[in-house]
C-alpha positions as CSV (number, residue, x, y, z in Angstrom):
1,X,73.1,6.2,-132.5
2,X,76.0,4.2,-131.7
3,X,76.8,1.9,-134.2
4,X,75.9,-1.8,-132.7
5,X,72.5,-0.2,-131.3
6,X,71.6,0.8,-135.1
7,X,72.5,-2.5,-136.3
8,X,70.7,-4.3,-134.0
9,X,67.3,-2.0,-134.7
10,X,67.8,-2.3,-138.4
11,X,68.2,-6.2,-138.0
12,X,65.0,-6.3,-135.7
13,X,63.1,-4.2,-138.1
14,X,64.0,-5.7,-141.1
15,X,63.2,-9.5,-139.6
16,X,60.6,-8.6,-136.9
17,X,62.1,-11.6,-135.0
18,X,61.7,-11.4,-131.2
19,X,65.4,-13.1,-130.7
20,X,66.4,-9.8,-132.5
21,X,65.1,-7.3,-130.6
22,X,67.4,-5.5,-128.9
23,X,67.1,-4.3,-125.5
24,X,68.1,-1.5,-123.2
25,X,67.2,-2.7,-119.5
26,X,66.5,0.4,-117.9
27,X,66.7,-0.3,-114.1
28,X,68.1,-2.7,-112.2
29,X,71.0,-3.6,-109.8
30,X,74.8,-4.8,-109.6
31,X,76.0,-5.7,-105.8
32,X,79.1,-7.2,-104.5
33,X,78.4,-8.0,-100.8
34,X,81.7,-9.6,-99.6
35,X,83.6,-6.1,-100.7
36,X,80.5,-3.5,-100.3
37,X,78.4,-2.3,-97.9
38,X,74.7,-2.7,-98.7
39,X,72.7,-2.9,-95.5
40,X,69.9,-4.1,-96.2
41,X,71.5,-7.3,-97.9
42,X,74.3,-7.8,-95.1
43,X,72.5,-7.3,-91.5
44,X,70.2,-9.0,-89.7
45,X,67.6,-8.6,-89.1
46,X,66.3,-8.2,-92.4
47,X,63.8,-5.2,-93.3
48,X,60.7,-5.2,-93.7
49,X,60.4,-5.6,-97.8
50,X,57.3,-5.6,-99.9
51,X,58.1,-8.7,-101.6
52,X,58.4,-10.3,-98.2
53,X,61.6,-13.0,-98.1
54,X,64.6,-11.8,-99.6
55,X,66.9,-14.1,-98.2
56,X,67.6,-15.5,-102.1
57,X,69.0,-12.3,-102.8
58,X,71.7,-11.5,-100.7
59,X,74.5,-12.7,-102.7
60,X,76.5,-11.3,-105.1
61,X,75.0,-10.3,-108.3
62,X,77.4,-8.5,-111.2
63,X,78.1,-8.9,-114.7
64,X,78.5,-12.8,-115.1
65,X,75.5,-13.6,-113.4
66,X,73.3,-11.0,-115.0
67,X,74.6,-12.7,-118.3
68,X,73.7,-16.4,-117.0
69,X,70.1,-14.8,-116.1
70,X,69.2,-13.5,-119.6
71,X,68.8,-16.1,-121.6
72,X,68.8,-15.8,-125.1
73,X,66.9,-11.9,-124.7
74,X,69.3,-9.4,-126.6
75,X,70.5,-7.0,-123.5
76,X,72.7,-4.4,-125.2
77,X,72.9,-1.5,-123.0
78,X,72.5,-1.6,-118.8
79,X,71.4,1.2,-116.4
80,X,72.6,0.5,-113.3
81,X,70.2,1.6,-110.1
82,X,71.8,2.5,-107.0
83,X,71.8,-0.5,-104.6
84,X,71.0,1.7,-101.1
85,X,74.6,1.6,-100.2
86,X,75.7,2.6,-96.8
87,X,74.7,6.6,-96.4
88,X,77.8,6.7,-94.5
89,X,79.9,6.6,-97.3
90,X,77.5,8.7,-99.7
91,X,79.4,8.4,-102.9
92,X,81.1,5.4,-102.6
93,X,78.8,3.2,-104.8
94,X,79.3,5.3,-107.8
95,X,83.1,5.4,-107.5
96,X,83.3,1.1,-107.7
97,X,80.4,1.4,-110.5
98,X,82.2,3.9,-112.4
99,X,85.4,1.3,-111.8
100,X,83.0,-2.1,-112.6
101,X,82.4,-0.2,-115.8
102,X,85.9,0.3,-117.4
103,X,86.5,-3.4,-116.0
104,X,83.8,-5.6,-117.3
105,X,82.3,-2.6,-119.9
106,X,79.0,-2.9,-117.7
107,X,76.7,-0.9,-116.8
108,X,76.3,2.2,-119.5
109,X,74.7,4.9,-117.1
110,X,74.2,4.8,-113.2
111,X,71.2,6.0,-111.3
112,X,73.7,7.4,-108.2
113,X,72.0,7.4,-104.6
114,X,71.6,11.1,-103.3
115,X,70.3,12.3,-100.3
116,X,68.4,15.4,-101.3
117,X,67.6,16.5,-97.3
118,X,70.9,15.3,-96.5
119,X,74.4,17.1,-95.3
120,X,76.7,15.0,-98.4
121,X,74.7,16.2,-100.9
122,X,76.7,18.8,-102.4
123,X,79.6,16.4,-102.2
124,X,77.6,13.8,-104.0
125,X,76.5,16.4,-106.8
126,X,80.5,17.4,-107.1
127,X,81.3,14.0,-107.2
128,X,78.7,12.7,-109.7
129,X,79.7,16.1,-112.0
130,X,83.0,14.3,-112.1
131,X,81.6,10.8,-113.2
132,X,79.9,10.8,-116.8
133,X,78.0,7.3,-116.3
134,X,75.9,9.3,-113.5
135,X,72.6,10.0,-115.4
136,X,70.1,10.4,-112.2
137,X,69.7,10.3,-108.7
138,X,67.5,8.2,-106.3
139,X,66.0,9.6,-102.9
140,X,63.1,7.9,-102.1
141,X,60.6,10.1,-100.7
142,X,58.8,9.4,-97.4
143,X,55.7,7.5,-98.0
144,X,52.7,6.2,-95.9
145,X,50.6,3.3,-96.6
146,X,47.6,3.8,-98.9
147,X,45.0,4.2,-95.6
148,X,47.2,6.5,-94.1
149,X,47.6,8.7,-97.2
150,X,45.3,12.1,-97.3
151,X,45.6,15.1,-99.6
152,X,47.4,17.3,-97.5
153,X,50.3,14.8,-96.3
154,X,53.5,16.7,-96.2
155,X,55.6,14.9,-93.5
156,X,59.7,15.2,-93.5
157,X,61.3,13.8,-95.8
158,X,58.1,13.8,-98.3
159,X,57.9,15.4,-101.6
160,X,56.5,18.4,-99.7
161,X,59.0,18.9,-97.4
162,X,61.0,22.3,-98.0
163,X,64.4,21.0,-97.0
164,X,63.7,17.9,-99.6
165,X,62.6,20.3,-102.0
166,X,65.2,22.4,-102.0
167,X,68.0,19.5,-102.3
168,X,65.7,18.6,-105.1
169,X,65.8,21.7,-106.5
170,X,69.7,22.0,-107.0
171,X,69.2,18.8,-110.3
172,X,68.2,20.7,-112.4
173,X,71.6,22.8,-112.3
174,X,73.4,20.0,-111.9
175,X,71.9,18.1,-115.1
176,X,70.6,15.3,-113.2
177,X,67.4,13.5,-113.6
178,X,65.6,12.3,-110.7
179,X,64.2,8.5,-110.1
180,X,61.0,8.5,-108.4
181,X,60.2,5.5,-106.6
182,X,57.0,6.0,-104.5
183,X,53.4,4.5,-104.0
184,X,50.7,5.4,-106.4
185,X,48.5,7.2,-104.0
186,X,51.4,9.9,-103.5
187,X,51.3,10.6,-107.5
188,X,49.6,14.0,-106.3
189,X,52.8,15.2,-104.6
190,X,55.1,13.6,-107.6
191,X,52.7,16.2,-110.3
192,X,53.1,19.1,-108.0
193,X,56.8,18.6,-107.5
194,X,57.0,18.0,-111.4
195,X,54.8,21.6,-112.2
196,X,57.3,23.4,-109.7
197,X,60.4,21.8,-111.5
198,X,59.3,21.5,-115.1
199,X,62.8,21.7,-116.1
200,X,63.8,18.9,-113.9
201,X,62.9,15.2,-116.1
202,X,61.3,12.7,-113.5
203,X,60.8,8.9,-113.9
204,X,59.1,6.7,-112.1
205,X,60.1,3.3,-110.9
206,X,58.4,0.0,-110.7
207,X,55.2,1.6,-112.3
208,X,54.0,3.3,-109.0
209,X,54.0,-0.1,-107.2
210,X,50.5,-1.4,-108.0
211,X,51.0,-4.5,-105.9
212,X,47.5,-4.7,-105.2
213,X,45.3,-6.2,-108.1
214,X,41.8,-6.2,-107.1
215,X,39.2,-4.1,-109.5
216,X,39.1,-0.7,-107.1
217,X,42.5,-0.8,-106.3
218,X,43.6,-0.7,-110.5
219,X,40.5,2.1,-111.2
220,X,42.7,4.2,-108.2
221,X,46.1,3.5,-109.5
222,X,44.8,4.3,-113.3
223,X,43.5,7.8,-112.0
224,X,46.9,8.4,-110.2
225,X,48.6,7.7,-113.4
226,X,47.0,10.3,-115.2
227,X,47.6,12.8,-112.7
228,X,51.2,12.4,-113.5
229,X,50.9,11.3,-117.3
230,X,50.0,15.4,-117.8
231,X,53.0,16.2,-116.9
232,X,55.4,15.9,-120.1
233,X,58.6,15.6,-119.0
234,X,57.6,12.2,-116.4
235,X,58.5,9.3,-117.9
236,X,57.3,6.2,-116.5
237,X,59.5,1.9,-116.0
238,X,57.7,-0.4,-116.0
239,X,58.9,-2.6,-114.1
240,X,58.8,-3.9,-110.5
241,X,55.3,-5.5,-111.1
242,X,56.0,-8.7,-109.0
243,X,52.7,-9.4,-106.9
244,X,53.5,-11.6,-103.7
245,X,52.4,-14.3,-103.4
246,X,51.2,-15.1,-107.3
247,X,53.2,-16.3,-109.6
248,X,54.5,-13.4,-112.8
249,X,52.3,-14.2,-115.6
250,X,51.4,-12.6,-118.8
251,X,48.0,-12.7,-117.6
252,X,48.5,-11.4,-114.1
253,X,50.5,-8.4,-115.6
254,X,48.2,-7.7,-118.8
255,X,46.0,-4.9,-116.9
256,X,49.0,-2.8,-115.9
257,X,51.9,-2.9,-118.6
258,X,48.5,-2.5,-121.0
259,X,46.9,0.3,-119.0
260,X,50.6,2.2,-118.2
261,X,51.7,2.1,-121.9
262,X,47.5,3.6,-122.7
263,X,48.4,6.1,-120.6
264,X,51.2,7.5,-120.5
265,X,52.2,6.7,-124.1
266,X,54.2,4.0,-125.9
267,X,57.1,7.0,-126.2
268,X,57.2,8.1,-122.9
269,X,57.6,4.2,-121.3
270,X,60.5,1.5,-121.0
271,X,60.6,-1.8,-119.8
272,X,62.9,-3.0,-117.5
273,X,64.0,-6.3,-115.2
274,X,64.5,-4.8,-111.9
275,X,67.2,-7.8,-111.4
276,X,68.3,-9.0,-108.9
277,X,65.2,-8.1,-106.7
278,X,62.7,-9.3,-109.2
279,X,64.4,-12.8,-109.1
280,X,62.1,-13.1,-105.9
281,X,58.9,-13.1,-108.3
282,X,60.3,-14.3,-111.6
283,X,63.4,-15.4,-113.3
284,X,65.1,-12.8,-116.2
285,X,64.0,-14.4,-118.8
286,X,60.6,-15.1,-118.0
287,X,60.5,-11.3,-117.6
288,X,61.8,-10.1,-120.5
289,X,59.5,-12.9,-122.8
290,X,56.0,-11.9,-121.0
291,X,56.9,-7.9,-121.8
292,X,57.2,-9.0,-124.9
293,X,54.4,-11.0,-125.3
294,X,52.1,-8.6,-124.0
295,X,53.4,-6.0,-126.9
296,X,53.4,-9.1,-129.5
297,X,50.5,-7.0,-131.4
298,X,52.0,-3.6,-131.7
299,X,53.8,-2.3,-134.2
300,X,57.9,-2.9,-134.3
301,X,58.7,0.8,-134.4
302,X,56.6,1.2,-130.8
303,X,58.0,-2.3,-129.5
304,X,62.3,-1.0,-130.0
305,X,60.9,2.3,-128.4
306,X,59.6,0.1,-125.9
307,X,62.0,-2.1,-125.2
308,X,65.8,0.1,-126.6
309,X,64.7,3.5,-127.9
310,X,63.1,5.4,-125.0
311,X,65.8,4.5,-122.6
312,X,68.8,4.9,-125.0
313,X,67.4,8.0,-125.6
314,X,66.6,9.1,-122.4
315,X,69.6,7.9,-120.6
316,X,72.1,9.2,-123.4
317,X,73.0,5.8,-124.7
318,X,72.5,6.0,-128.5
């Protein structure tokens, strides 16, 4: 483990003090809209988003003003997700990451955007082969809403879809993980995918986007999550968990980091901020001090899994 990581865990360990606890955010964004094309933050009108009113976020968000955001939470490694950059230029978000990196030394390992049913992908796998900070990719599958859903969808562009599938199937040759960001109910497709890939390491985003909070829709979500908890190589962020609407508590959150980490095992799960898009539900800080208030009673070695370990390790950063 590199050397600052280790003394920060020993220092944690040895004091238990929540100041010291280092952290590895595992997912979230760096933008600079006056020099890069994201469309979603530049055009109007604005998309349809979950969290509804994004306005507050499009403006720049880099370096500085992650550091002004943290507070006094210990952030000692960044992985950077892609930012859905302009398709048009399919690998030109990694190219100014993997420049913002030798500049500022921020981030530490970028989840690249890849189009796995797309005509740039093998130009995006060449170019990522070429750009060590490129851990992962991010396509996000077609999805439905949850009354939509039924057990045999398999639209273009799913999880089921052969063309998708066979992008999806050159990772694992590439050494690539894949970022999953989808809707609980489509956790059936994610296992099957994961069974005919096994070689292939997934990890979900945002926790499978439990958004809503009422009693049946948490027993569903739960169920979903063991579907894919079986399979070993899924790893799950949690992260994401903003709820419109209601403001991001301890309390409102308590059911699902409690219930994920139950799951699919303290080893297998990382916390993350998910900044700047979670600024639309809570500040930094305020995220980073309710995860770890809702480990306060674990043990320290599962807490720097929790919070460092898993994502150092999984991302290559130790």
């Amino acid at each position: 483990m590199n050397a600052d990581l280790q003394a920060a865990r020993e220092e944690f360990l040895a004091t238990q003090d929540d100041r010291l606890l280092p952290i590895v955010d595992a997912h979230h964004h760096f933008w600079d809209l006056g020099r890069n094309p994201h469309p979603w933050l530049q055009q109007e009108p604005p998309v349809a988003f979950r969290y509804g009113d994004y306005r507050a976020i499009r403006r720049d968000f880099l370096p500085a003003h992650y550091r002004a955001s943290q507070g006094t939470h210990r952030v000692l490694r960044h992985v950077l997700m892609e930012g859905e950059w302009d398709p048009r230029d399919p690998t030109g978000e990694a190219l100014w990451v993997d420049a913002l990196a030798r500049e500022t030394g921020k981030p530490h390992a970028l989840a690249a955007q890849a189009w796995l049913d797309g005509p740039a992908l093998d130009a995006q796998l060449e170019a990522y082969a070429r750009l060590p900070l490129v851990r992962s990719v991010r396509h996000k599958p077609r999805s439905v809403p949850r009354a939509e859903h039924h057990a045999g969808y398999a639209a273009h562009g799913s999880m089921r879809c052969q063309r998708w599938r066979a992008g999806y199937a050159r990772l694992e040759g590439a050494g690539l993980m894949f970022e999953l960001q989808a809707p609980w109910w489509h956790f059936g497709e994610a296992a099957e995918l994961a069974r005919d890939f096994p070689r292939t390491r997934i990890v979900v985003n945002h926790t499978g986007l439990p958004a809503e909070r009422d009693a049946e829709s948490l027993a569903a979500w739960r169920a979903a999550l063991e579907v894919l908890a079986r399979e070993p190589q899924v790893f799950l962020k949690i992260s994401g968990l903003g709820v419109p609407g209601r403001r991001w508590t301890p309390e409102l959150q308590a059911p699902v980091v409690h219930d994920a980490i139950s799951i699919f095992g303290w080893e297998r799960c990382m916390f993350a901020s998910n900044h700047p898009v979670d600024a639309l539900v809570a500040p930094l800080d305020r995220i980073f001090q309710g995860f770890k208030q809702l480990t306060a009673a674990r043990p320290a070695r599962q807490r720097l899994a929790l919070f460092c370990d898993n994502a150092a390790g999984l991302y290559g950063l130790d």
